[in-house]
Each structure stands twice: as C-alpha cells, then as structure tokens.
PyMOL Python script that loads the backbone (N, CA, C, O; Angstrom):
from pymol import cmd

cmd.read_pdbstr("""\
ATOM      1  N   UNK A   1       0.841  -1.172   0.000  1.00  0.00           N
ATOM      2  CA  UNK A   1       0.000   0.000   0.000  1.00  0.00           C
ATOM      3  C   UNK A   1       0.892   1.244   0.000  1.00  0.00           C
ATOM      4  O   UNK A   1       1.756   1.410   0.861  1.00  0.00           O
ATOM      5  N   UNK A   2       0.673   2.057  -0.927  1.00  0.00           N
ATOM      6  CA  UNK A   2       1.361   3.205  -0.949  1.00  0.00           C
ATOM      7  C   UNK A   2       0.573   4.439  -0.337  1.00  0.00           C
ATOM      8  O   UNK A   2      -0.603   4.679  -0.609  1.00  0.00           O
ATOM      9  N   UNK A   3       1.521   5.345   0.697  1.00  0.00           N
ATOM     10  CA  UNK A   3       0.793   6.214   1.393  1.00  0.00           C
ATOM     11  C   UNK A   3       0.617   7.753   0.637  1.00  0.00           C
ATOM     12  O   UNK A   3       1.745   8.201   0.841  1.00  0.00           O
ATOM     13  N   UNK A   4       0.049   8.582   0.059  1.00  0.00           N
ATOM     14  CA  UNK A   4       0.334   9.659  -0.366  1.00  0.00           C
ATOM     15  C   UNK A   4       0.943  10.696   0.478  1.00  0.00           C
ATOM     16  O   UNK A   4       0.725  10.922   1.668  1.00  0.00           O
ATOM     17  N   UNK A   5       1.742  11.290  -0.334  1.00  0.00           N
ATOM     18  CA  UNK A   5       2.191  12.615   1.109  1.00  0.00           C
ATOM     19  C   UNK A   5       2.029  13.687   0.010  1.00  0.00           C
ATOM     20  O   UNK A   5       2.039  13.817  -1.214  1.00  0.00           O
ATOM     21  N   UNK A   6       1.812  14.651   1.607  1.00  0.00           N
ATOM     22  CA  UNK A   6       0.934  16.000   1.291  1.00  0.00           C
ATOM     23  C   UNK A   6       1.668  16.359   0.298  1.00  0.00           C
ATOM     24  O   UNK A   6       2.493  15.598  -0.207  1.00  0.00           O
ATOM     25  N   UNK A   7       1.386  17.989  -0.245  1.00  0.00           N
ATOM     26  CA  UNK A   7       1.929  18.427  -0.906  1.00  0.00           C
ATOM     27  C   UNK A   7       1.819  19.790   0.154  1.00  0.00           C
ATOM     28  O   UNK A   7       0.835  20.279   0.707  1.00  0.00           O
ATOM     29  N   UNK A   8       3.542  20.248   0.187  1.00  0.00           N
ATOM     30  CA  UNK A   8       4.143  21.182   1.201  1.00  0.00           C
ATOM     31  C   UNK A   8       3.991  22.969   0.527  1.00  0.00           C
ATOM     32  O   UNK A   8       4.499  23.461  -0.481  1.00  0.00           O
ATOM     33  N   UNK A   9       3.216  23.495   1.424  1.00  0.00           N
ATOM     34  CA  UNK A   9       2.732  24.822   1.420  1.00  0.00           C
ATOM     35  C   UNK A   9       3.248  26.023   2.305  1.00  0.00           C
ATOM     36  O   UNK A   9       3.293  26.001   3.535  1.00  0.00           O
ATOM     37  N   UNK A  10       3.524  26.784   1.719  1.00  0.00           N
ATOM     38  CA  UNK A  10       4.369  27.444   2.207  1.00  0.00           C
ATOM     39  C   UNK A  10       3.204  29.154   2.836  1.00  0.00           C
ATOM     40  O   UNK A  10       2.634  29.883   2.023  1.00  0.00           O
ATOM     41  N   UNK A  11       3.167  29.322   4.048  1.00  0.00           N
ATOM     42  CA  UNK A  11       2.144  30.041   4.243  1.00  0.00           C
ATOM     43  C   UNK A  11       2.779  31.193   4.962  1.00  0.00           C
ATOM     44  O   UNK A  11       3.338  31.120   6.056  1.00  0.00           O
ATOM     45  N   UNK A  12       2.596  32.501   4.060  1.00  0.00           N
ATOM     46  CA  UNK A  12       3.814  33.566   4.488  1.00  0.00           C
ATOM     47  C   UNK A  12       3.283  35.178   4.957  1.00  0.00           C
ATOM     48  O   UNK A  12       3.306  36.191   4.258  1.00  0.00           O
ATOM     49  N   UNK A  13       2.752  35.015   6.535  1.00  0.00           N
ATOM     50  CA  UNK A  13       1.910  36.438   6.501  1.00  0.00           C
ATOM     51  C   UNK A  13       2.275  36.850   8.118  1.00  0.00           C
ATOM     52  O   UNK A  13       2.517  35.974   8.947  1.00  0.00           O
ATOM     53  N   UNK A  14       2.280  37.840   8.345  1.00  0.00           N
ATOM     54  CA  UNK A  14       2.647  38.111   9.784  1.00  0.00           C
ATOM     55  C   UNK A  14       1.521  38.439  10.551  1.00  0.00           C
ATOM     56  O   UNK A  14       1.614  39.294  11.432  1.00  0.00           O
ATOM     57  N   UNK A  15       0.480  37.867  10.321  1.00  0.00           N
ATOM     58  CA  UNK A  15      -0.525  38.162  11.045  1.00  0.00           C
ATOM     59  C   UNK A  15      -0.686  36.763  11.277  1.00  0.00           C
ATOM     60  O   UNK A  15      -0.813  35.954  10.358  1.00  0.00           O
ATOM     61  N   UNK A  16      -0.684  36.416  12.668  1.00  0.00           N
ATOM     62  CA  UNK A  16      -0.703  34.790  13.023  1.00  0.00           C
ATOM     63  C   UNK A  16      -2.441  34.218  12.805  1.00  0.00           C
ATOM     64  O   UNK A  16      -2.696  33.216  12.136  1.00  0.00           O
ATOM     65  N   UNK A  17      -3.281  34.874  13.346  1.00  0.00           N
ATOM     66  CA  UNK A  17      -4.757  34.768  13.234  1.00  0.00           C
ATOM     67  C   UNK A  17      -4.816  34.264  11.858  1.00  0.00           C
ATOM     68  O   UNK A  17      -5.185  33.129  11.554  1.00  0.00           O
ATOM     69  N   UNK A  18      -4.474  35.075  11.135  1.00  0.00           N
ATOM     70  CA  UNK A  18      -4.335  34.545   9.659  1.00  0.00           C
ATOM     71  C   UNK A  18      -4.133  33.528   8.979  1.00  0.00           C
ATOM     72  O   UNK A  18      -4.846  33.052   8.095  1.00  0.00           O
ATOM     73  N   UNK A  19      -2.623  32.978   9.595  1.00  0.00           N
ATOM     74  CA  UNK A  19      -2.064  31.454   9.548  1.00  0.00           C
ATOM     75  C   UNK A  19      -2.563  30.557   9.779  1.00  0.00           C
ATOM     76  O   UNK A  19      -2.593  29.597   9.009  1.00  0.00           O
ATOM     77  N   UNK A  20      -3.349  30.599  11.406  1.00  0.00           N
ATOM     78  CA  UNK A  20      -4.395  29.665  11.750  1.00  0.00           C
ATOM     79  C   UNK A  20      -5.398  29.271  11.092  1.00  0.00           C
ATOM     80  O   UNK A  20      -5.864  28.137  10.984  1.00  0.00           O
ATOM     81  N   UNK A  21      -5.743  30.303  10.624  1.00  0.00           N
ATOM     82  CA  UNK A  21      -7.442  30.155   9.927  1.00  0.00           C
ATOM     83  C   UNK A  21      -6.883  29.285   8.844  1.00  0.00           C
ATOM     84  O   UNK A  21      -7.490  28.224   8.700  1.00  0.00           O
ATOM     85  N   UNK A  22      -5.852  29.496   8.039  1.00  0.00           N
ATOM     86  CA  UNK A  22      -5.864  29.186   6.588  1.00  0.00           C
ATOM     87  C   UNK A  22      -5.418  27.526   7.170  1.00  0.00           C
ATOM     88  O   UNK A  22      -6.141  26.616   6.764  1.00  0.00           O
ATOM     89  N   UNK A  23      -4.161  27.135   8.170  1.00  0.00           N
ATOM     90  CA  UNK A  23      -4.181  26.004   8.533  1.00  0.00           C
ATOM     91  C   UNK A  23      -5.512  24.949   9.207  1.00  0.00           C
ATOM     92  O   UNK A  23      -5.661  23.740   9.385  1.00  0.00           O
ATOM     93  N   UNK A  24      -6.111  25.866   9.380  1.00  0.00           N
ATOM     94  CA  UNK A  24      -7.613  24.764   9.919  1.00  0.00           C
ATOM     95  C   UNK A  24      -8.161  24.856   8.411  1.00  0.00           C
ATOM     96  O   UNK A  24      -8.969  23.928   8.404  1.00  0.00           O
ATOM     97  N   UNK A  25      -8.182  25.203   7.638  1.00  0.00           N
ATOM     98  CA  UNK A  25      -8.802  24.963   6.475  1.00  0.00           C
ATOM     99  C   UNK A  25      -8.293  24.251   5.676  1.00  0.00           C
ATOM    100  O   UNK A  25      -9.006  23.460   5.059  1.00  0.00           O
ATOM    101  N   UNK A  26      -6.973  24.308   5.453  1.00  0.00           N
ATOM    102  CA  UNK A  26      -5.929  23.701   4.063  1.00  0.00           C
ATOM    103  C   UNK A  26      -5.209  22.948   5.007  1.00  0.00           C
ATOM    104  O   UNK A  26      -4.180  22.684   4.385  1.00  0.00           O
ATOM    105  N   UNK A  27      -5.097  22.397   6.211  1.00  0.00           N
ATOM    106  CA  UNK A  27      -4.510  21.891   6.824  1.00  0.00           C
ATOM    107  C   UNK A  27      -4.721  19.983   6.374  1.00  0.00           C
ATOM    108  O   UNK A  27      -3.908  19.427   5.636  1.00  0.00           O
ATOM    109  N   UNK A  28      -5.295  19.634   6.663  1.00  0.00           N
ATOM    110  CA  UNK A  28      -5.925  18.139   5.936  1.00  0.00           C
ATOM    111  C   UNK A  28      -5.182  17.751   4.770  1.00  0.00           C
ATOM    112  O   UNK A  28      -4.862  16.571   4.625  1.00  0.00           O
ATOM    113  N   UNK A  29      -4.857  18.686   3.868  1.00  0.00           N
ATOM    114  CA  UNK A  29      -4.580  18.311   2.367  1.00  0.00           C
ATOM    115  C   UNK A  29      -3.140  18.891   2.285  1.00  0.00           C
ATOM    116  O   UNK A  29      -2.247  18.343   1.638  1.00  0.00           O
ATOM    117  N   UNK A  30      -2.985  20.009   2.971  1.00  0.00           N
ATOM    118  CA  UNK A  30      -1.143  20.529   3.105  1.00  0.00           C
ATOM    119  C   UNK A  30      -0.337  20.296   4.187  1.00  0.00           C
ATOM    120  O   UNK A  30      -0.971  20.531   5.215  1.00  0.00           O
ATOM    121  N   UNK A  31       0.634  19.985   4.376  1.00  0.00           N
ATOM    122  CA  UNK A  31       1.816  20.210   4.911  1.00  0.00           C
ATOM    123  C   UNK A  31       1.897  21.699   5.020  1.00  0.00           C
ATOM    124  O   UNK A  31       2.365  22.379   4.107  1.00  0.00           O
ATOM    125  N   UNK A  32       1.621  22.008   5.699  1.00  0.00           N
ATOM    126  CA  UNK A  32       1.595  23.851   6.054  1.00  0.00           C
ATOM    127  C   UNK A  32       3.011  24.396   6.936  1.00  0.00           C
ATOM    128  O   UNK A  32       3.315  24.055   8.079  1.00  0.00           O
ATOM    129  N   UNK A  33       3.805  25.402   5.977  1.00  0.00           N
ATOM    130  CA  UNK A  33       5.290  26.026   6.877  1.00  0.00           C
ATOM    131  C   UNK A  33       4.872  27.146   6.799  1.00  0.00           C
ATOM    132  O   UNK A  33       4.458  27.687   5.773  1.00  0.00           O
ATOM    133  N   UNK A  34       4.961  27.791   8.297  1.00  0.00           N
ATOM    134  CA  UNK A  34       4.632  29.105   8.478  1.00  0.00           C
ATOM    135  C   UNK A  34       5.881  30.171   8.691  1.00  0.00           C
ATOM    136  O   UNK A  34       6.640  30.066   9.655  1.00  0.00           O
ATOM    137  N   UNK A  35       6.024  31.276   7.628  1.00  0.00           N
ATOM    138  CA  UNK A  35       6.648  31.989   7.968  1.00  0.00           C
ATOM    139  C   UNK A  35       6.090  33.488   8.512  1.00  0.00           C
ATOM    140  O   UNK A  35       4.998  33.846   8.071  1.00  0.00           O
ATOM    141  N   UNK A  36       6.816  34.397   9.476  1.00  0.00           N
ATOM    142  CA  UNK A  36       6.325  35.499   9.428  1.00  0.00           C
ATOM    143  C   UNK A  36       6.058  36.802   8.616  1.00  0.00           C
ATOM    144  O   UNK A  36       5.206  37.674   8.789  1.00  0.00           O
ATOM    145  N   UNK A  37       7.075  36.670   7.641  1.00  0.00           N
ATOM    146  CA  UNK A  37       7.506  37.980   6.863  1.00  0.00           C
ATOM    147  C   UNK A  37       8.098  37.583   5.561  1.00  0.00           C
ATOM    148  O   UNK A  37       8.237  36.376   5.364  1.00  0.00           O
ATOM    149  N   UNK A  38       8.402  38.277   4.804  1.00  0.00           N
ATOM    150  CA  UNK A  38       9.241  38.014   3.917  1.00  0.00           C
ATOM    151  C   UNK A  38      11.238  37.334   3.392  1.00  0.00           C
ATOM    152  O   UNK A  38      11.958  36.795   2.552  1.00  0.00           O
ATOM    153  N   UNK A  39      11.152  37.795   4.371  1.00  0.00           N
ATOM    154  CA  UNK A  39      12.993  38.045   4.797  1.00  0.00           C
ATOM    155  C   UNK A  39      13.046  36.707   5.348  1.00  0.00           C
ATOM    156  O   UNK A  39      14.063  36.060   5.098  1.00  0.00           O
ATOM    157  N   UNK A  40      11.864  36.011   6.268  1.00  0.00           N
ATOM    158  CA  UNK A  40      11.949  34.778   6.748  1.00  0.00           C
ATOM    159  C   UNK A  40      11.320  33.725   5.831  1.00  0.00           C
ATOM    160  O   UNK A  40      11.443  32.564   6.220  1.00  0.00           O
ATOM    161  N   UNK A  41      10.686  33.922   4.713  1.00  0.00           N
ATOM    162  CA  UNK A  41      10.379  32.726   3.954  1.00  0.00           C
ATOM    163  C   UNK A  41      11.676  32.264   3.420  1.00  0.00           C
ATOM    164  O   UNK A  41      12.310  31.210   3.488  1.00  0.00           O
ATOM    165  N   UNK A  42      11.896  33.704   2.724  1.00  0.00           N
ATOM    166  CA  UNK A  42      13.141  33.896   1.423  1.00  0.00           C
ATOM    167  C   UNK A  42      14.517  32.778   2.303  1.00  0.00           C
ATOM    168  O   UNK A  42      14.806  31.687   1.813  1.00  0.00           O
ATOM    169  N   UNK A  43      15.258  33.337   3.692  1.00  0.00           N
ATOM    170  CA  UNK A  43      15.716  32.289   3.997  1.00  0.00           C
ATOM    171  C   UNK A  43      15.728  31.106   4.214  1.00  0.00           C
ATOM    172  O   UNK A  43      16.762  30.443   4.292  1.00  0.00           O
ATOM    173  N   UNK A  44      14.100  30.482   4.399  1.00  0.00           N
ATOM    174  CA  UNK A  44      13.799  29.456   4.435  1.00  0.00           C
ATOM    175  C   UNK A  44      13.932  28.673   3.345  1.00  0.00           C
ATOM    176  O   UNK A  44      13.985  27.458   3.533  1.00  0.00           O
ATOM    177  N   UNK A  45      14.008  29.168   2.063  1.00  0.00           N
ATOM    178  CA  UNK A  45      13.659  28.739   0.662  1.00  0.00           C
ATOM    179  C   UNK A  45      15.319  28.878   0.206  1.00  0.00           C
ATOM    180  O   UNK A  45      15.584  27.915  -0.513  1.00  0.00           O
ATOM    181  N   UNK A  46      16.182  29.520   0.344  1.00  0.00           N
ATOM    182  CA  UNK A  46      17.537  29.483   0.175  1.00  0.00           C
ATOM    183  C   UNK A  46      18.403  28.823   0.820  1.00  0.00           C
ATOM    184  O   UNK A  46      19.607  29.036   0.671  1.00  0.00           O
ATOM    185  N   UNK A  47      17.894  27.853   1.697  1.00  0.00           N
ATOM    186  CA  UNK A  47      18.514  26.999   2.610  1.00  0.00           C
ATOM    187  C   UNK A  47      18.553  25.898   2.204  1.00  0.00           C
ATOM    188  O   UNK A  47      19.144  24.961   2.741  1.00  0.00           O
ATOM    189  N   UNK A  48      17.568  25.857   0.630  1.00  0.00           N
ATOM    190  CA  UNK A  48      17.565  24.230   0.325  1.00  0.00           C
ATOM    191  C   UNK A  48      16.303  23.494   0.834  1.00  0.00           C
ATOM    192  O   UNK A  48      16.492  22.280   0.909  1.00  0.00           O
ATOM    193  N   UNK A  49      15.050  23.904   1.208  1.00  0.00           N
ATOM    194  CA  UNK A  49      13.784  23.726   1.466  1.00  0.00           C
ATOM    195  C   UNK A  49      12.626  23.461   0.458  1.00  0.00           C
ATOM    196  O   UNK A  49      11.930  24.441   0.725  1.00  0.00           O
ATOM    197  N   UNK A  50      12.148  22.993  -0.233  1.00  0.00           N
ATOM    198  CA  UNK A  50      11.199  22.647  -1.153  1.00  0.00           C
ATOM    199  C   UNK A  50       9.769  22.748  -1.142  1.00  0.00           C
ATOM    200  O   UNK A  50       9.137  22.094  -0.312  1.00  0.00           O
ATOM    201  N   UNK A  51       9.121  23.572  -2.058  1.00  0.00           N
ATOM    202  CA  UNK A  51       7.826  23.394  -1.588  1.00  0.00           C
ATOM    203  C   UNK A  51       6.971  23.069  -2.418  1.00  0.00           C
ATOM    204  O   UNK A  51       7.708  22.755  -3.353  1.00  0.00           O
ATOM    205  N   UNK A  52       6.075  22.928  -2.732  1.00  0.00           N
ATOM    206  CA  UNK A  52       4.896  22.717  -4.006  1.00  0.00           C
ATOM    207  C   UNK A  52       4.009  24.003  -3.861  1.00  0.00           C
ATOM    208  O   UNK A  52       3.265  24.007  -4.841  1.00  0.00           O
ATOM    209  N   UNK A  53       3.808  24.881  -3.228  1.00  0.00           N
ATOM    210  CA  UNK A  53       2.810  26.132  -3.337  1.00  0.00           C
ATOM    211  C   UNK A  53       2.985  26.976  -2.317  1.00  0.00           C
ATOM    212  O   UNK A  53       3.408  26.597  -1.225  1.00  0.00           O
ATOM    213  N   UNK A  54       2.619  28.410  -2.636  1.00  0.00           N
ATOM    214  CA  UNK A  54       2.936  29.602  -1.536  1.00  0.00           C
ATOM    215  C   UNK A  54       1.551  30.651  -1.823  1.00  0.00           C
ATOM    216  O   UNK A  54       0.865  30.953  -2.800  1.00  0.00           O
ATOM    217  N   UNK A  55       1.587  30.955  -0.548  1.00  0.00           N
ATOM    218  CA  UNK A  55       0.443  31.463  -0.087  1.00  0.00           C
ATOM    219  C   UNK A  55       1.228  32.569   0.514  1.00  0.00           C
ATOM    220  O   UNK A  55       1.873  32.358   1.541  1.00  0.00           O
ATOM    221  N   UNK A  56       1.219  33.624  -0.001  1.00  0.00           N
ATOM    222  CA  UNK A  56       1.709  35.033   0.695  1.00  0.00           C
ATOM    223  C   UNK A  56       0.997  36.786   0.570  1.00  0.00           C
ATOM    224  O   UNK A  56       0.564  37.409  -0.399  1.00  0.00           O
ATOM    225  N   UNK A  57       1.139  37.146   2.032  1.00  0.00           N
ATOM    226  CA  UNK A  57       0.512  38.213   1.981  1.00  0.00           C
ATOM    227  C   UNK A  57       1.191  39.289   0.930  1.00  0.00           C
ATOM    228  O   UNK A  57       2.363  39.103   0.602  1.00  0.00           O
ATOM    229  N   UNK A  58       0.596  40.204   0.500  1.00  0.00           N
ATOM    230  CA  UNK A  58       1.641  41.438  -0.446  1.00  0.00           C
ATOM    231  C   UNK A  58       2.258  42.559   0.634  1.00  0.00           C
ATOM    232  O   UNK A  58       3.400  42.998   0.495  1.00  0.00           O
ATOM    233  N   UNK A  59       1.461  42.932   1.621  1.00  0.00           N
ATOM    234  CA  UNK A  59       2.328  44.198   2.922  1.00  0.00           C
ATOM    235  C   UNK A  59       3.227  43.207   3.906  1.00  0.00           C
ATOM    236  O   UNK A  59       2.612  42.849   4.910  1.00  0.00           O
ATOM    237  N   UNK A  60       4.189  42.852   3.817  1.00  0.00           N
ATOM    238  CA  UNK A  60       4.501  42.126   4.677  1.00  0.00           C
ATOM    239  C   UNK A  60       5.788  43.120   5.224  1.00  0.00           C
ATOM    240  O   UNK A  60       6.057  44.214   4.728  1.00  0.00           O
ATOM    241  N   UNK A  61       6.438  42.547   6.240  1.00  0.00           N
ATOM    242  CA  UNK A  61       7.987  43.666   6.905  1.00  0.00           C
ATOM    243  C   UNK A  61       8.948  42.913   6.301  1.00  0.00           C
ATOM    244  O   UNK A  61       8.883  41.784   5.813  1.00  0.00           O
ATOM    245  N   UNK A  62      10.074  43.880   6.422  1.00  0.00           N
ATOM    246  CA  UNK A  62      10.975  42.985   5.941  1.00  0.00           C
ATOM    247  C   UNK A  62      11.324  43.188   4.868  1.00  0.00           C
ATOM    248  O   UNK A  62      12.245  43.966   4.622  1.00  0.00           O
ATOM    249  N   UNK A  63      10.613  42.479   3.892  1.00  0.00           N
ATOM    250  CA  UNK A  63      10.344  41.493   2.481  1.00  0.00           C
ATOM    251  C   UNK A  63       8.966  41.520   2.039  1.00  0.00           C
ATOM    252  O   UNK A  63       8.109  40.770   2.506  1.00  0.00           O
ATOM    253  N   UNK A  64       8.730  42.471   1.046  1.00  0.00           N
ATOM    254  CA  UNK A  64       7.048  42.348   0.779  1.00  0.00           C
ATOM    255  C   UNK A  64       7.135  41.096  -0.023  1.00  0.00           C
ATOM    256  O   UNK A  64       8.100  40.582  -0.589  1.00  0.00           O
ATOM    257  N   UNK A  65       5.988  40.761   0.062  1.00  0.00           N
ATOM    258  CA  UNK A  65       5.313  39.617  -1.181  1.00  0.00           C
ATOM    259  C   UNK A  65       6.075  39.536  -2.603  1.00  0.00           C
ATOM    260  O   UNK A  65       6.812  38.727  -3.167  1.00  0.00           O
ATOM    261  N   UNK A  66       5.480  40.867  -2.904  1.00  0.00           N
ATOM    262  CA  UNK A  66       5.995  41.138  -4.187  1.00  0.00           C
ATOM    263  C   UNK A  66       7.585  40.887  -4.379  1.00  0.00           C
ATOM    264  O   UNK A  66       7.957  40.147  -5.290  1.00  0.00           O
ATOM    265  N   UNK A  67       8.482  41.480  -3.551  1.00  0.00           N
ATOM    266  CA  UNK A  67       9.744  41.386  -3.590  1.00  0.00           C
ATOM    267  C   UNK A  67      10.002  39.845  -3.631  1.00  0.00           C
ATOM    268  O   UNK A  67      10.312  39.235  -4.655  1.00  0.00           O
ATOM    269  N   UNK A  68       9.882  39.440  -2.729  1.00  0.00           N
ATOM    270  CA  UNK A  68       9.911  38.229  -2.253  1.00  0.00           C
ATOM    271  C   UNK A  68       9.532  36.976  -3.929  1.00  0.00           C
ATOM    272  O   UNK A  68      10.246  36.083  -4.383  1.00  0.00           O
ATOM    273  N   UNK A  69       8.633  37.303  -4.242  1.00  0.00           N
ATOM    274  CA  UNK A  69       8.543  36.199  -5.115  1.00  0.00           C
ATOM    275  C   UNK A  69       9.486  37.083  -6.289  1.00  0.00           C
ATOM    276  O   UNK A  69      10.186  36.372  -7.010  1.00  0.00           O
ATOM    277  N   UNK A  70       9.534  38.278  -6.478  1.00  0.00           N
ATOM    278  CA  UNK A  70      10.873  38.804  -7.786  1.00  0.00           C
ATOM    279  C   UNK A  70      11.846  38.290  -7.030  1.00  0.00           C
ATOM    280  O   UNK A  70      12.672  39.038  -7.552  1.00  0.00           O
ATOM    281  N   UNK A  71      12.640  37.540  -6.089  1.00  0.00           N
ATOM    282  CA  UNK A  71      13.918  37.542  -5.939  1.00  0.00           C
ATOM    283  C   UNK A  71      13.879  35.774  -5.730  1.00  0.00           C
ATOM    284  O   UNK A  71      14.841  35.010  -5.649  1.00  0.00           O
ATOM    285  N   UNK A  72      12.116  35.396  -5.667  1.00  0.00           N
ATOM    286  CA  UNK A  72      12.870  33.505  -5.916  1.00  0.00           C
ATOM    287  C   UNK A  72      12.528  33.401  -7.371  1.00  0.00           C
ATOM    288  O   UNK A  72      12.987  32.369  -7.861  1.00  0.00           O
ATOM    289  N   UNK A  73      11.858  34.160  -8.221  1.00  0.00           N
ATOM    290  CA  UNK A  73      11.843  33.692  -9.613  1.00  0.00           C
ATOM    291  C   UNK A  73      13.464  34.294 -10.147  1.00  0.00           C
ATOM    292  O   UNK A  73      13.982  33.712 -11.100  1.00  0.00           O
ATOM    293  N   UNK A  74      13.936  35.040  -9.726  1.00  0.00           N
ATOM    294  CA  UNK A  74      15.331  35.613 -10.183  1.00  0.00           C
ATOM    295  C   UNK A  74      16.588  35.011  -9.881  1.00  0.00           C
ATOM    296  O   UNK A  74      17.629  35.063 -10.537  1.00  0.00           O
ATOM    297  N   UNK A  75      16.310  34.322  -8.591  1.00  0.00           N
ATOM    298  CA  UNK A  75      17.270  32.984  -8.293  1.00  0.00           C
ATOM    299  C   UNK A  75      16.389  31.282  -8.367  1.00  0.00           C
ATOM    300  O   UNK A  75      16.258  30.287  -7.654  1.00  0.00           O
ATOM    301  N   UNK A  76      16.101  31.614  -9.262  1.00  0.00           N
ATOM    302  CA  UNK A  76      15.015  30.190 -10.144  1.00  0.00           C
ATOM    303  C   UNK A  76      14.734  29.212  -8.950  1.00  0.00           C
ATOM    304  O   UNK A  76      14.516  28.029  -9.213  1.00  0.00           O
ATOM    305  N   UNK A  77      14.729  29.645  -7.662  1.00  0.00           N
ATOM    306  CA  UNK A  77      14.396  28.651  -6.242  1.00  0.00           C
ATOM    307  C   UNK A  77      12.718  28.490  -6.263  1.00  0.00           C
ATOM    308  O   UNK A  77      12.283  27.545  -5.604  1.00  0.00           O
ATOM    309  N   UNK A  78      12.029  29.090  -6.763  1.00  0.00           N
ATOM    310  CA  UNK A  78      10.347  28.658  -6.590  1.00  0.00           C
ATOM    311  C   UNK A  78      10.185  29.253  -8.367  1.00  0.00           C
ATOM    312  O   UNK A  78      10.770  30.202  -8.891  1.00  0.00           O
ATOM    313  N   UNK A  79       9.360  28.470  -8.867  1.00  0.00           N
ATOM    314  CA  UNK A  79       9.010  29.378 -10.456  1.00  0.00           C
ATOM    315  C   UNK A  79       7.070  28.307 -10.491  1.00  0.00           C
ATOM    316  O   UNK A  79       6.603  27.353 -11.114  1.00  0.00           O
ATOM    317  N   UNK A  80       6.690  29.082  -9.628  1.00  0.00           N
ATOM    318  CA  UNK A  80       4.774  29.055  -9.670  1.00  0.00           C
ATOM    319  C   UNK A  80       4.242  28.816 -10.804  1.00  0.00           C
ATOM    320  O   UNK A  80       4.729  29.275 -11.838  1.00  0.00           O
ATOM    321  N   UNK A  81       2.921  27.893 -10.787  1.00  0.00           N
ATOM    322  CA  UNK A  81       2.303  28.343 -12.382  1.00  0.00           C
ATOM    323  C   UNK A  81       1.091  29.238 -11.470  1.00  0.00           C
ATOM    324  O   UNK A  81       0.451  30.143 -12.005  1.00  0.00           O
ATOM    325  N   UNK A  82       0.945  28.948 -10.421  1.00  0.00           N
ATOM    326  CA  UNK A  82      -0.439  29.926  -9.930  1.00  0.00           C
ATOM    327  C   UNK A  82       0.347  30.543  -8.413  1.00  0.00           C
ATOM    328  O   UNK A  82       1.228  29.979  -7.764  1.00  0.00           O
ATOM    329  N   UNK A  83      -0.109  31.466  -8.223  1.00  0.00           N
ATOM    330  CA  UNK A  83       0.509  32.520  -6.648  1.00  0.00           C
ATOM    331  C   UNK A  83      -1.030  32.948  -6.427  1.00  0.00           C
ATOM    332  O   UNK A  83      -1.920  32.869  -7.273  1.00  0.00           O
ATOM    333  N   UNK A  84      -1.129  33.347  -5.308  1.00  0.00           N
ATOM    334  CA  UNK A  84      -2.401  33.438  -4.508  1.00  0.00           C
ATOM    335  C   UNK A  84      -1.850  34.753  -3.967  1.00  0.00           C
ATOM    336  O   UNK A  84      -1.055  34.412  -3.090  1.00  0.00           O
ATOM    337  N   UNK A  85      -1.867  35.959  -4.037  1.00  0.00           N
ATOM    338  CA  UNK A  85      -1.564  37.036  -3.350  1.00  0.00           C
ATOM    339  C   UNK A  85      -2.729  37.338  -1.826  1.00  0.00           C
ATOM    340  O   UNK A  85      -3.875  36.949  -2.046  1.00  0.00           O
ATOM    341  N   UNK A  86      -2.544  37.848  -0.670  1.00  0.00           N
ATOM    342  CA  UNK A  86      -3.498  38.262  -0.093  1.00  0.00           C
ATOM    343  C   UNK A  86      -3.428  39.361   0.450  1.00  0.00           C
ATOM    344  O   UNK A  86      -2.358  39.427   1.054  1.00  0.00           O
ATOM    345  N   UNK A  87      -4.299  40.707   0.602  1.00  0.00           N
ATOM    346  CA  UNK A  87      -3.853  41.921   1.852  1.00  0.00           C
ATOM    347  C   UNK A  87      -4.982  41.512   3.172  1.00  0.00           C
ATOM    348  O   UNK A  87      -6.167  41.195   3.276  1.00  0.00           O
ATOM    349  N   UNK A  88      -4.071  41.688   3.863  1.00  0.00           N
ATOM    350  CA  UNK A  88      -5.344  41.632   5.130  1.00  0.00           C
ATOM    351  C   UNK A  88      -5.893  42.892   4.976  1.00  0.00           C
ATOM    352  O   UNK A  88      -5.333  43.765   4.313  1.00  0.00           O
ATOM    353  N   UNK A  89      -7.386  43.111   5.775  1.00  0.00           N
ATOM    354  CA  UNK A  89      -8.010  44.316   5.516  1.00  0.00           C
ATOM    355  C   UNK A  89      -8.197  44.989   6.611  1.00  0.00           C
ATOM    356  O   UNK A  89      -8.743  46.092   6.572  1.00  0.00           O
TER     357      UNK A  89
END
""", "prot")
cmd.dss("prot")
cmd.show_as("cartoon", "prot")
cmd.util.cbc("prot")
cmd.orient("prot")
C-alpha cells in the first residue's frame, strides 16, 4: 500500500490569526510552513527547502510579497504556475 504525502505549502503572513485560519482549512490536504515575513520565507527557501505552493501576503515587513517572489523567480528557487496574493483588511 502506498501512502500519499501531502503536498508542502508554504504560508507567508505576519498576522498569526491569519495562519491559523488558513491552517484549519488547508490543513488536511497541506503540509503547512509558516513563515512570518518576507525576509523569513526567502531564507527558508535558500537553505535548500522545497515546496509545491505559496500562499503570501503582499504588505509584509521585511520582504514584501511582491519582492519576495521577484527575488525567488530571479534565483530560479520557486518558479509558480499559480501565486495566490493576499492583503489583510
């Protein structure tokens, strides 16, 4: 019997309330890594870490969203066919 394993999600917002919610929801079906900010995914992902999908806010400290995914498509470490942007409101 072969077991499936998740597919690893990368969930990047500094609002923790945030994290939670999206992990009680997508939690079942992802492997969920929580980072706070930008500056802390980006190291996470340059360390040699792998993921299958990212979920990131665009105002983040640090490292906005935006930056953040121009500097892993520019060092070819994540290259998305879909990105999910979010602002909290």
């Amino acid at each position: 019997m072969k077991i499936a394993l998740k597919k690893r999600l990368l969930l990047v917002d500094f609002v923790e309330t945030t994290r939670l919610m999206l992990e009680h929801f997508l939690g079942d079906e992802f492997d969920i890594i929580h980072k706070k900010d930008g500056a802390e995914a980006w190291h996470f992902l340059q360390s040699g870490a792998s993921i299958d999908f990212m979920i990131t806010e665009i105002n983040l400290p640090k490292l906005n969203g935006k930056q953040l995914i121009q500097q892993l498509r520019q060092q070819k470490l994540y290259q998305p066919s879909l990105l999910i942007y979010t602002k909290s409101l």
